[in-house]
Short mmCIF file of the C-alpha atoms (twelve columns), coordinates in Angstrom:
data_MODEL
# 
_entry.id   MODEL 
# 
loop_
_atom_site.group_PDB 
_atom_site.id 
_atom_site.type_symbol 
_atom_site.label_atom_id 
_atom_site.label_alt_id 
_atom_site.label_comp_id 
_atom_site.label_asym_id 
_atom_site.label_seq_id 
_atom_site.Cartn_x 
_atom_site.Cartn_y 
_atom_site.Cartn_z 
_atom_site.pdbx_PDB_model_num 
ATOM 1   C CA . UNK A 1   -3.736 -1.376  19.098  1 
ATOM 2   C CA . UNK A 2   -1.216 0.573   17.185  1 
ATOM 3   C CA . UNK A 3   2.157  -0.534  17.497  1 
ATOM 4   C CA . UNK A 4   4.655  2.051   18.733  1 
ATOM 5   C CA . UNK A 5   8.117  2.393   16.775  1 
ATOM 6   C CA . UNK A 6   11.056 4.288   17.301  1 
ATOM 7   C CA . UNK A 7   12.686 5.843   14.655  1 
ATOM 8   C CA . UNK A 8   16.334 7.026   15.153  1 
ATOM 9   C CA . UNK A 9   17.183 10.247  12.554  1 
ATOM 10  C CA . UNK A 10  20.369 9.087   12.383  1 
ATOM 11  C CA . UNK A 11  23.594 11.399  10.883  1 
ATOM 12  C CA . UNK A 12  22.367 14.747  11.508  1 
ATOM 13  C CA . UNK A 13  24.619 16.615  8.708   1 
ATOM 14  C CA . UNK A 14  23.041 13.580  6.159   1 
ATOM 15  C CA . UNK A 15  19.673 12.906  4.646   1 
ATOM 16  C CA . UNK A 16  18.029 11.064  7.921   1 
ATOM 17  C CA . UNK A 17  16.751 14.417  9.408   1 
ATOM 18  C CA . UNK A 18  14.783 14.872  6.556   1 
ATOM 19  C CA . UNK A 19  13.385 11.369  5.744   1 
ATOM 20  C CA . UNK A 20  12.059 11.396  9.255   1 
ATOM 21  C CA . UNK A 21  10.040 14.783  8.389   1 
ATOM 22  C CA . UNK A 22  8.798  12.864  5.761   1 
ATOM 23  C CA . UNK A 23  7.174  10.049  8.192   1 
ATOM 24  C CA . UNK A 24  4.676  12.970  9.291   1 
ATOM 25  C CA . UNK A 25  2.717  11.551  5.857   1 
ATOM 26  C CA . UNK A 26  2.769  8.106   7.257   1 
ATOM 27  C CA . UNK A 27  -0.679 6.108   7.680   1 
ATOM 28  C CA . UNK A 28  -2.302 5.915   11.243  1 
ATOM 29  C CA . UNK A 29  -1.460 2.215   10.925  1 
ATOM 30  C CA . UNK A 30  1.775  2.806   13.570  1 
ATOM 31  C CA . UNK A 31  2.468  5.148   15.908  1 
ATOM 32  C CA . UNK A 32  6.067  6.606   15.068  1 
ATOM 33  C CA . UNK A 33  8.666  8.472   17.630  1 
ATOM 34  C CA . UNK A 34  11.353 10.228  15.525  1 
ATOM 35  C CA . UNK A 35  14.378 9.971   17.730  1 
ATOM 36  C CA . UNK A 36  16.310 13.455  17.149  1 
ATOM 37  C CA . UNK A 37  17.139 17.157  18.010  1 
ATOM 38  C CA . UNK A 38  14.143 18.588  17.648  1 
ATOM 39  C CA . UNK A 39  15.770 21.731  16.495  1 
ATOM 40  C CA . UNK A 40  17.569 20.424  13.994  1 
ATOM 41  C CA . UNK A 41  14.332 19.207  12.612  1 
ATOM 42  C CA . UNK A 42  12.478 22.355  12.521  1 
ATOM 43  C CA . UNK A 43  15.485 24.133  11.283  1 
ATOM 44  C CA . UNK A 44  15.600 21.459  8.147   1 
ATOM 45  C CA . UNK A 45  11.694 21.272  7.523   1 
ATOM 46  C CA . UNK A 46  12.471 25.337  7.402   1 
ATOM 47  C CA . UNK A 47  14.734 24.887  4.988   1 
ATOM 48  C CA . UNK A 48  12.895 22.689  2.692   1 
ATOM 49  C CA . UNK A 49  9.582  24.617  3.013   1 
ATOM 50  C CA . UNK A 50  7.737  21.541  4.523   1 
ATOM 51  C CA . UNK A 51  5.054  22.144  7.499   1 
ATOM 52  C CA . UNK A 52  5.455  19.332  9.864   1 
ATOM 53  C CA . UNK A 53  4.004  20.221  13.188  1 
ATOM 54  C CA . UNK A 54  6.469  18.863  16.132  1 
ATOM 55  C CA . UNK A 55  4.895  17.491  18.756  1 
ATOM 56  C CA . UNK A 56  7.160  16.458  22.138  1 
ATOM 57  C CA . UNK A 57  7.258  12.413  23.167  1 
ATOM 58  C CA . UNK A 58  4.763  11.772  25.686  1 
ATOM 59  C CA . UNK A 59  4.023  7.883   26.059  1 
ATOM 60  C CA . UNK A 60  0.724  8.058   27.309  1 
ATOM 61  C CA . UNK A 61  -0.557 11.407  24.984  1 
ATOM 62  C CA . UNK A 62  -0.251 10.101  21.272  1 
ATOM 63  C CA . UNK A 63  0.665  13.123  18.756  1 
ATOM 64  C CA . UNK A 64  -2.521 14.243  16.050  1 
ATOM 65  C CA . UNK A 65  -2.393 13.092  12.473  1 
ATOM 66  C CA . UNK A 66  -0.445 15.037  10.260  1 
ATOM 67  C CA . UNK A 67  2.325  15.901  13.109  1 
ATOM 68  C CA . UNK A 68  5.457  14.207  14.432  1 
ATOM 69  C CA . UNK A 69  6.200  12.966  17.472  1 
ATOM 70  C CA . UNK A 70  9.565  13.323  18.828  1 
ATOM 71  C CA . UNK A 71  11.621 12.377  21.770  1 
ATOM 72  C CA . UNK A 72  14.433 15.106  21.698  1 
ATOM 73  C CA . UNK A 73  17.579 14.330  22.340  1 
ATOM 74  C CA . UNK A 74  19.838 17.412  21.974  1 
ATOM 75  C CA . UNK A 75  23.065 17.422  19.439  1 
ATOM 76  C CA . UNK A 76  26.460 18.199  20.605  1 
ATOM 77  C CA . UNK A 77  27.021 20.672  18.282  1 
ATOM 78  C CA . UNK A 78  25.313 22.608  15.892  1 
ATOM 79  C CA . UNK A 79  25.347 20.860  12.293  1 
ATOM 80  C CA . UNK A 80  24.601 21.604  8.519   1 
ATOM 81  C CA . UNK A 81  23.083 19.836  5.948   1 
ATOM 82  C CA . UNK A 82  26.497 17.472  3.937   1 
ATOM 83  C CA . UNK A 83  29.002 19.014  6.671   1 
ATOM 84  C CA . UNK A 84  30.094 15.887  8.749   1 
ATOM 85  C CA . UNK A 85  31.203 16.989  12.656  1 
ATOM 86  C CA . UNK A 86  33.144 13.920  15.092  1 
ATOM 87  C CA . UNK A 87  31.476 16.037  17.292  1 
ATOM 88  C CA . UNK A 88  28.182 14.742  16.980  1 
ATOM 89  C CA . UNK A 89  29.646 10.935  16.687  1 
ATOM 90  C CA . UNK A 90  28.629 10.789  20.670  1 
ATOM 91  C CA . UNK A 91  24.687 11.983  19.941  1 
ATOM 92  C CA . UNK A 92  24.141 9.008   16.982  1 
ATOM 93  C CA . UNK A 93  25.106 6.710   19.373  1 
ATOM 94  C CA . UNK A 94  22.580 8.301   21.879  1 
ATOM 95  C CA . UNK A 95  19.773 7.606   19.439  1 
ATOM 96  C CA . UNK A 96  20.251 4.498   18.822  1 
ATOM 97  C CA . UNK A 97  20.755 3.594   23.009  1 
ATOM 98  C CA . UNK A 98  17.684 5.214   23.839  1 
ATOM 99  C CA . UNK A 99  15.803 3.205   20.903  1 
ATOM 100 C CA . UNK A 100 17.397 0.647   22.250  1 
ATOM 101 C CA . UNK A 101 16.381 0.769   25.591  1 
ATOM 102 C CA . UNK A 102 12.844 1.539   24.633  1 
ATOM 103 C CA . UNK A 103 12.293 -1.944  23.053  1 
ATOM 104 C CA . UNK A 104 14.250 -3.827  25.579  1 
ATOM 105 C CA . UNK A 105 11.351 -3.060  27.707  1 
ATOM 106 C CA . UNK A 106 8.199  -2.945  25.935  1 
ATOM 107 C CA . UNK A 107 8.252  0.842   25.195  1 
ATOM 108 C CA . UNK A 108 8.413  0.130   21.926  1 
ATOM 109 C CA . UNK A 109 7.589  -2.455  19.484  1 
ATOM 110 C CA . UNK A 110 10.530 -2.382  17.135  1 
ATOM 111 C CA . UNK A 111 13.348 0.697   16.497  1 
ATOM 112 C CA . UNK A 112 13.536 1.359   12.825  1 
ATOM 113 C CA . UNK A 113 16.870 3.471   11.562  1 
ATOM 114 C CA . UNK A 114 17.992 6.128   9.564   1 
ATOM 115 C CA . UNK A 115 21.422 5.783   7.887   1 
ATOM 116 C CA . UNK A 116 24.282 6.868   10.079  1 
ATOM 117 C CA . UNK A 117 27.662 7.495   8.699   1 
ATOM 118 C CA . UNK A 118 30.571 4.648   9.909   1 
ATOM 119 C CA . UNK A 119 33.953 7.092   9.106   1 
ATOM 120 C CA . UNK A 120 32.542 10.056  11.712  1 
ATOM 121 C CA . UNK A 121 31.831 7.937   14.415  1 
ATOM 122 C CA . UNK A 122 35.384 6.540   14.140  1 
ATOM 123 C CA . UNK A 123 36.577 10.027  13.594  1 
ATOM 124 C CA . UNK A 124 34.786 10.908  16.817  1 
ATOM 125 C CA . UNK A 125 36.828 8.248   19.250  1 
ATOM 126 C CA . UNK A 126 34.861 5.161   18.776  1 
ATOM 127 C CA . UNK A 127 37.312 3.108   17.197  1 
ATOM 128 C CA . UNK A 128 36.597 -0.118  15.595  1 
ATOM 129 C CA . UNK A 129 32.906 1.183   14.808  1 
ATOM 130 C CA . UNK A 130 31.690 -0.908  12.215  1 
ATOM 131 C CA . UNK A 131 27.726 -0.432  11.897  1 
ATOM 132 C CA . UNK A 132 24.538 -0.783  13.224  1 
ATOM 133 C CA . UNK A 133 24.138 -4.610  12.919  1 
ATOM 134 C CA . UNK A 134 27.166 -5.205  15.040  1 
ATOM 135 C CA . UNK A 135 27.217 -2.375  17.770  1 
ATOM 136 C CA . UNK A 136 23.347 -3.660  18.538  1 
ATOM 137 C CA . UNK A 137 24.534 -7.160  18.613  1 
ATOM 138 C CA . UNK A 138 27.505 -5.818  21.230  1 
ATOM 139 C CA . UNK A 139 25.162 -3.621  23.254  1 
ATOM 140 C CA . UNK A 140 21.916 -6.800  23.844  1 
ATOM 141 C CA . UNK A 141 24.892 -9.514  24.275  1 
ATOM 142 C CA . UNK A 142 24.233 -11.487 20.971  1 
ATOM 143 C CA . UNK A 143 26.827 -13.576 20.013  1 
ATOM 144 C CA . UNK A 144 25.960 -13.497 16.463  1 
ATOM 145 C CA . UNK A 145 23.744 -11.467 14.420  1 
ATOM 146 C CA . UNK A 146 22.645 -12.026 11.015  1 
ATOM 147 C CA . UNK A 147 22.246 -9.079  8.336   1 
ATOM 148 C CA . UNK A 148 19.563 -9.768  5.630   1 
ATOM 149 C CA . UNK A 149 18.114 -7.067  3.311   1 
ATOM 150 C CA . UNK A 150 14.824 -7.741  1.729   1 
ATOM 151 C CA . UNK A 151 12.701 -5.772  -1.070  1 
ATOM 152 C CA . UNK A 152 10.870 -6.321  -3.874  1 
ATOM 153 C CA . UNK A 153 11.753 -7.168  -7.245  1 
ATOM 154 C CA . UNK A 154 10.586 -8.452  -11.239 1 
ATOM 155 C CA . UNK A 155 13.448 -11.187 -10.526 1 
ATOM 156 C CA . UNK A 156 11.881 -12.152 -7.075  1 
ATOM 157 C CA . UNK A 157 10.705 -15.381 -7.291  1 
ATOM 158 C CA . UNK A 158 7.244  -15.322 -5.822  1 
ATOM 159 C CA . UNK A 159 5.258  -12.582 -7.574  1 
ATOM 160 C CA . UNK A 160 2.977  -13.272 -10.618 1 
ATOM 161 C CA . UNK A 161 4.689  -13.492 -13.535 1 
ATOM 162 C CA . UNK A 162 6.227  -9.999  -14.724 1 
ATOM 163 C CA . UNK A 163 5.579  -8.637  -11.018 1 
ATOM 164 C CA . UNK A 164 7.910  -7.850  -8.646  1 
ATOM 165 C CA . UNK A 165 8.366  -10.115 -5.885  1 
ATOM 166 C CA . UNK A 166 10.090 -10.654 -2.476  1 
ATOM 167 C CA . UNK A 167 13.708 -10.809 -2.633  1 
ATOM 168 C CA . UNK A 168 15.974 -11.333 0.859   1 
ATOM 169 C CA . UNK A 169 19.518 -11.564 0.826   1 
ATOM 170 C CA . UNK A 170 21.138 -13.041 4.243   1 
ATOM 171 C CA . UNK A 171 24.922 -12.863 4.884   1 
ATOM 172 C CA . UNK A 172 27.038 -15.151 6.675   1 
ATOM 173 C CA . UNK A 173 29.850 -12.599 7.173   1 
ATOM 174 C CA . UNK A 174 29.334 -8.811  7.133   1 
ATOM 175 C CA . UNK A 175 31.780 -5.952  7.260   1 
ATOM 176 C CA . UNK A 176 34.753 -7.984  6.630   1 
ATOM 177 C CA . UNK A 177 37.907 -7.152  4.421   1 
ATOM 178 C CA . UNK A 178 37.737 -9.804  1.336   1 
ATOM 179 C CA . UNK A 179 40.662 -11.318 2.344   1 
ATOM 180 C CA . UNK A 180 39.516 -12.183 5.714   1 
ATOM 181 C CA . UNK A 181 36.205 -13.980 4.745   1 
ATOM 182 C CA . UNK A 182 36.922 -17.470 4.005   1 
ATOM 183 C CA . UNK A 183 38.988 -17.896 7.866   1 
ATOM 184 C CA . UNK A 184 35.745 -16.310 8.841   1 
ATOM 185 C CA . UNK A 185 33.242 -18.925 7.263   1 
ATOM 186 C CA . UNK A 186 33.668 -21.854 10.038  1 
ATOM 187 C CA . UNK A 187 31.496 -24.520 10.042  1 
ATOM 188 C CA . UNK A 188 30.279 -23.181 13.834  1 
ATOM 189 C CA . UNK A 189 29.487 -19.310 12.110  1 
ATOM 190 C CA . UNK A 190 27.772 -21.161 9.117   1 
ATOM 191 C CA . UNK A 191 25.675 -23.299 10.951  1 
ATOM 192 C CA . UNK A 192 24.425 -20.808 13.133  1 
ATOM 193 C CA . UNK A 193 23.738 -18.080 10.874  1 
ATOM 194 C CA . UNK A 194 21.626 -20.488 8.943   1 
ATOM 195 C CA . UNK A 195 19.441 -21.723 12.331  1 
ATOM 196 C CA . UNK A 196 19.043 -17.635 12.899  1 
ATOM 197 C CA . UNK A 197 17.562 -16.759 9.562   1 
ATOM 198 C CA . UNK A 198 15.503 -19.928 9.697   1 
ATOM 199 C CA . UNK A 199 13.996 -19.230 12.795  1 
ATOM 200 C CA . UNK A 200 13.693 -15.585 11.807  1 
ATOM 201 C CA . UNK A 201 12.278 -16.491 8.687   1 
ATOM 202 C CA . UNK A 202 9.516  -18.219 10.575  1 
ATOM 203 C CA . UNK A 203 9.545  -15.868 13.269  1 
ATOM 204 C CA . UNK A 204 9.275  -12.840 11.640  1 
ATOM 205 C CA . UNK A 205 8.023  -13.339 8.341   1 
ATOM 206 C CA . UNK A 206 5.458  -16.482 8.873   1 
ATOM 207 C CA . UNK A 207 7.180  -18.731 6.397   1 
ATOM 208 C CA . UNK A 208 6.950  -22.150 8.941   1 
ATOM 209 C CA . UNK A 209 9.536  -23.755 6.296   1 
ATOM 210 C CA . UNK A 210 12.052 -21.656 4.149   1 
ATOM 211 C CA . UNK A 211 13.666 -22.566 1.465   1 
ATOM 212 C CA . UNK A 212 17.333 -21.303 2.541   1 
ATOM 213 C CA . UNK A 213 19.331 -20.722 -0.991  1 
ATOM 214 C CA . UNK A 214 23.289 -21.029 -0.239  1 
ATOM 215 C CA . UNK A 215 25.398 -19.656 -2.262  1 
ATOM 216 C CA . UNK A 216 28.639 -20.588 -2.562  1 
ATOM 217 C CA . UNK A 217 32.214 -18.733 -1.748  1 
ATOM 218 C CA . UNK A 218 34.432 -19.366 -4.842  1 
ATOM 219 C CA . UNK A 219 33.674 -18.789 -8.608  1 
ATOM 220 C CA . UNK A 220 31.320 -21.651 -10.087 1 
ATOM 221 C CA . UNK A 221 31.017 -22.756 -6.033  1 
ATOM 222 C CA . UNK A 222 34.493 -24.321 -6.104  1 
ATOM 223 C CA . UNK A 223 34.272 -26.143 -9.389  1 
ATOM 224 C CA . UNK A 224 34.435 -29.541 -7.405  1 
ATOM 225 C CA . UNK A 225 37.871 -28.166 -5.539  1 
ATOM 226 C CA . UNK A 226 39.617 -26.670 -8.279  1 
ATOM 227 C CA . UNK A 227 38.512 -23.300 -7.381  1 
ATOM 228 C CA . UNK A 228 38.663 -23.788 -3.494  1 
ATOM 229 C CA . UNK A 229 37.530 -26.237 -1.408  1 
ATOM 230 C CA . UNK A 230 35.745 -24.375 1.282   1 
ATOM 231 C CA . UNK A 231 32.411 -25.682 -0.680  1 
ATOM 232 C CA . UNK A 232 33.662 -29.199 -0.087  1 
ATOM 233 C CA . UNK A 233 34.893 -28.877 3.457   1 
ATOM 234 C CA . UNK A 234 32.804 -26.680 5.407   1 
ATOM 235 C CA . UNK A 235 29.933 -25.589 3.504   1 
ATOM 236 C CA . UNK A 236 28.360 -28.884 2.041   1 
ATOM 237 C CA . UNK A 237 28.850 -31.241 5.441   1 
ATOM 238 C CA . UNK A 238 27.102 -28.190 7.348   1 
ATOM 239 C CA . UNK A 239 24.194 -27.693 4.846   1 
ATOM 240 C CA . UNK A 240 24.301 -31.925 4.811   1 
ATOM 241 C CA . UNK A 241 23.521 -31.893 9.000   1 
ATOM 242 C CA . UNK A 242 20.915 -29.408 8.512   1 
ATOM 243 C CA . UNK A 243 19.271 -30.956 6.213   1 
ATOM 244 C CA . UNK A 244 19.100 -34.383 8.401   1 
ATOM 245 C CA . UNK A 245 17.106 -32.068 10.834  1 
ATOM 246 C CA . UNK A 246 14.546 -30.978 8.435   1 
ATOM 247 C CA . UNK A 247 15.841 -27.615 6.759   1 
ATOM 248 C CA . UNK A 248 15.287 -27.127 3.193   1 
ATOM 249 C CA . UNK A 249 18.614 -25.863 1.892   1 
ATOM 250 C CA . UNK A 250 19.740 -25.586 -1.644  1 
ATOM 251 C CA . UNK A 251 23.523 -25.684 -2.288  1 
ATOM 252 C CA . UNK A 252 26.200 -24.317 -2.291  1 
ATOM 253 C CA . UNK A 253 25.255 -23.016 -5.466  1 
ATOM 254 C CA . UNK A 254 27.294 -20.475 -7.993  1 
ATOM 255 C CA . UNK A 255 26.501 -17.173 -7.356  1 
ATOM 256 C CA . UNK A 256 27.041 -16.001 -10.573 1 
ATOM 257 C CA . UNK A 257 24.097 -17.248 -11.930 1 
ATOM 258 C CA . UNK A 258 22.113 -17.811 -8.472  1 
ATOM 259 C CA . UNK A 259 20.324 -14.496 -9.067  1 
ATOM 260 C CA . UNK A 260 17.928 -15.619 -11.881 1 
ATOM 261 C CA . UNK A 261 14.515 -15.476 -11.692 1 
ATOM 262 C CA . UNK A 262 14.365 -19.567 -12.120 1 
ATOM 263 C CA . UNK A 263 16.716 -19.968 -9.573  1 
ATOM 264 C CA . UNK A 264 15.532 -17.447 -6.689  1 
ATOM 265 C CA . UNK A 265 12.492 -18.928 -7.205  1 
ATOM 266 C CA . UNK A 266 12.810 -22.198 -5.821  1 
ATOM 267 C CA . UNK A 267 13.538 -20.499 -2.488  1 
ATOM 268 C CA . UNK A 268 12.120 -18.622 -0.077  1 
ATOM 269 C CA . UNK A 269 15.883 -16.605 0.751   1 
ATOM 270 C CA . UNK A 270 19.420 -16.016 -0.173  1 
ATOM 271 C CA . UNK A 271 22.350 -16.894 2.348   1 
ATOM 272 C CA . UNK A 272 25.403 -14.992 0.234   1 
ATOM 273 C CA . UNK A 273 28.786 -15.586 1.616   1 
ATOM 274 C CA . UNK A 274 30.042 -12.412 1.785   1 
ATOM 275 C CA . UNK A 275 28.871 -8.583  1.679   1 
ATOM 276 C CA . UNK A 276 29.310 -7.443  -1.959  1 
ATOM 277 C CA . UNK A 277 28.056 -11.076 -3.062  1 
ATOM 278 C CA . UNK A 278 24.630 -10.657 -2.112  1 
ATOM 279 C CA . UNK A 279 24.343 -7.329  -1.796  1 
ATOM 280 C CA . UNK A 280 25.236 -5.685  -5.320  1 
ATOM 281 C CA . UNK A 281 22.747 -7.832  -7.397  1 
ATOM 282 C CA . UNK A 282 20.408 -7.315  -4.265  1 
ATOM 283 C CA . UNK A 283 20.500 -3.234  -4.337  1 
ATOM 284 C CA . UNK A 284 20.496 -3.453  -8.166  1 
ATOM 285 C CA . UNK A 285 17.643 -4.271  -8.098  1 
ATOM 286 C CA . UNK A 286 15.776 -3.111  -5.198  1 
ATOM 287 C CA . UNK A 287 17.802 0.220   -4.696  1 
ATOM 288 C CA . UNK A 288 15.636 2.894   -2.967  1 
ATOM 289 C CA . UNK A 289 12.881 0.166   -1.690  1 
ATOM 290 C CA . UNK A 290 15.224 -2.362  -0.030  1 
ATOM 291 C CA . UNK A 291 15.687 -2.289  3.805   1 
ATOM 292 C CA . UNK A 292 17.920 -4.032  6.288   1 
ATOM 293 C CA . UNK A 293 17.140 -6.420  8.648   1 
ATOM 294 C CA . UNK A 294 18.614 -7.598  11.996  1 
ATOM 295 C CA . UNK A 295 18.291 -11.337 12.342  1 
ATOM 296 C CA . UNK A 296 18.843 -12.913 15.832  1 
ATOM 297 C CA . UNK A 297 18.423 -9.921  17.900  1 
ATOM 298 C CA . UNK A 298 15.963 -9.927  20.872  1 
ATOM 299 C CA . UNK A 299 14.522 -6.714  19.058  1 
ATOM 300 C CA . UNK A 300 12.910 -5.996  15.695  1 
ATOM 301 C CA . UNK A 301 15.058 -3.935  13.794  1 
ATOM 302 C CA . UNK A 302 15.368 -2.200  10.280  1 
ATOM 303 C CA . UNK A 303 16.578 0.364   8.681   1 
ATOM 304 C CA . UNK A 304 17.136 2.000   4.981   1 
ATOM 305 C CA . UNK A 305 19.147 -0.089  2.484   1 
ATOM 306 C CA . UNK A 306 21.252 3.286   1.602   1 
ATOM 307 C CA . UNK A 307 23.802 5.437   3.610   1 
ATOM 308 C CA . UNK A 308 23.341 9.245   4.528   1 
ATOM 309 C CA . UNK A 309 23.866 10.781  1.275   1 
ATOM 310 C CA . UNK A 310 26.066 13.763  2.202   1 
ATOM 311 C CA . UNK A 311 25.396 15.612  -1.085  1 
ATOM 312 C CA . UNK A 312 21.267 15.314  -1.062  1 
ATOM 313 C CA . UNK A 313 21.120 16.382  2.702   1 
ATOM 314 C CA . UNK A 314 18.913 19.724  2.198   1 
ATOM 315 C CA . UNK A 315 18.213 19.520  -1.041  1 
ATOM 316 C CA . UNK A 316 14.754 17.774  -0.808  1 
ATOM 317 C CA . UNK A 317 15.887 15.543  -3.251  1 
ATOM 318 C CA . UNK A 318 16.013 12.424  -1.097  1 
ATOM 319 C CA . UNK A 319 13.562 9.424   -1.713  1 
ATOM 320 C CA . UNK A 320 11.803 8.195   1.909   1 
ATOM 321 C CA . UNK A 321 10.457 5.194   0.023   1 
ATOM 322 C CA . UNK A 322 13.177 2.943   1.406   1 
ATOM 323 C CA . UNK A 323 11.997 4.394   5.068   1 
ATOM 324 C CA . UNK A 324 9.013  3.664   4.767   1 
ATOM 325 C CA . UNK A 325 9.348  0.625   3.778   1 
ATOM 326 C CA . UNK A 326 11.401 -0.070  6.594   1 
ATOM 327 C CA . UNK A 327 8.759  0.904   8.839   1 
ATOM 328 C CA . UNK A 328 6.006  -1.214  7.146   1 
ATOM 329 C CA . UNK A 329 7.981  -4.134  7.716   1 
ATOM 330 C CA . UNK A 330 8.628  -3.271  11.095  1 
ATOM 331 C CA . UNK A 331 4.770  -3.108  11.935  1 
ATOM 332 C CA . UNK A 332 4.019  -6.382  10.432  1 
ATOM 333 C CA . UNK A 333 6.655  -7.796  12.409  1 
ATOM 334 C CA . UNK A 334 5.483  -6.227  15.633  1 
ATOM 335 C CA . UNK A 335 2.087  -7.665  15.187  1 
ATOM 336 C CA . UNK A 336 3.430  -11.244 13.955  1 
ATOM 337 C CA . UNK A 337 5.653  -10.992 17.297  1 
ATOM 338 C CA . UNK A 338 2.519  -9.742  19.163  1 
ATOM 339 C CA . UNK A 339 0.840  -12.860 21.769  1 
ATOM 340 C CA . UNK A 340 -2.455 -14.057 20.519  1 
# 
């Protein structure tokens, strides 16, 4: 059996729209629902000349190859390729609920998403708005989520030599001013962002025993307390009680030169501290491949390691590759997940 994904189009004025269109050239391997006005995707496969026959959601009545399926859900206001409108703020959110709701029971198999764009929803009443990985942790009642984003890589550390490998960078916090991350990292937080992505890790990638590489917070990973003890006090004692219990964690180690190819390959993942940390040597080099992944959840979830891209929205410009990608990882962890 195929699994069934939903697939939220995201920011309607961005590049999401579009990307979705593209999914009509996906492999029979899934079946995908594009969650999205269904005239605002005919009106943007119109304007970049592409043919994608439409085909309305049924859940029993699969679409044919070569079309896409979509459960409409109409927009709030009209809206234009790059032209942001707080109006439709409301209608993102709708995606992702009804995505939501279809995994929560059994409809579907995993919700992949599109980017969405954090400043409109704001804009649009929803203060304190700060992403997808949080507001999906607040709507299912998790009481911590973890973000990791994974791709591929020539400084991975499990491909053959001079090939690109797996590379996945966890965080222990996520969107977080700098100056509020170290009152953040508490030895509670750290420990249990580290038993989520090792039971994710098992759980949704079939690695029974990761190799978990911590990096530390400060420069050279505290330089033995002269450049902050948090290494000393909270990080080592909780990576020390893990490791009684059998985890395989490496650290705290410098972070400066913890993504090398000798070093990322003596483990299996990356635990960065904060966001920028692991996630600027991470999208240099995986950028347009990468995707995001929602540790912890009682859903699979990923999405695109990019953001809407206001100024390539119409322009056909836009690279799915990071979508896709998103959804092939989805559908191998809908059949891991599946019961024998």
């Amino acid at each position: 059996m195929r699994p069934t994904l939903a697939v939220t189009s995201g920011e309607p004025a961005g590049i999401g729209p579009e990307l979705c269109l593209a999914l009509s050239r996906y492999p029979a391997q899934a079946r995908l629902v594009v969650l999205a006005d269904k005239e605002l995707l005919h009106q943007r496969a119109a304007q970049l000349g592409m043919d994608v026959p439409l085909h309305d959601y049924a859940p029993d009545r699969p679409a044919p190859a070569g079309s896409l399926e979509v459960l409409h859900l109409p927009l709030a206001a009209p809206s234009a390729p790059g032209r942001l409108d707080a109006a439709n703020g409301p209608y993102v959110l709708q995606l992702l609920d009804r995505a939501l709701a279809g995994c929560l029971q059994g409809e579907f198999a995993a919700m992949v998403t599109a980017p969405l764009h954090k400043g409109v929803i704001n804009d649009a009443g929803i203060r304190g708005f700060t992403g997808h990985t949080e507001y999906l942790a607040e709507k299912t009642g998790t009481p911590l989520v973890v973000m990791m984003l994974a791709g591929t890589s020539p400084i991975g550390g499990h491909g053959p030599l001079g090939q690109p490998g797996p590379l996945r960078v966890a965080l222990a916090t996520t969107h977080l001013p700098l100056k509020e991350v170290p009152a953040a990292i508490t030895p509670a937080v750290l420990e249990d962002v580290l038993r989520i992505l090792h039971a994710d890790m098992a759980r949704k990638y079939g690695i029974a025993r990761p190799r978990i590489l911590v990096a530390g917070l400060n420069p050279h990973a505290g330089e033995g307390g002269y450049l902050g003890r948090e290494e000393i006090e909270v990080i080592t004692p909780v990576l020390e009680k893990l490791r009684r219990e059998g985890m395989e964690l490496l650290g705290p180690l410098p972070a400066d030169t913890l993504f090398t190819p000798p070093q990322l390959a003596r483990g299996d993942c990356v635990l960065a501290m904060y966001h920028d940390q692991g996630l600027a040597p991470l999208k240099f080099a995986t950028f347009g491949q990468g995707i995001n992944v929602t540790l912890g959840l009682p859903i699979i979830r990923t999405s695109v390691d990019h953001g809407t891209a206001l100024d390539l929205a119409g322009t056909g410009q836009a690279d799915p590759g990071s979508l896709f990608t998103a959804v092939e990882q989805a559908v191998e962890m809908a059949r891991r997940s599946r019961p024998a």
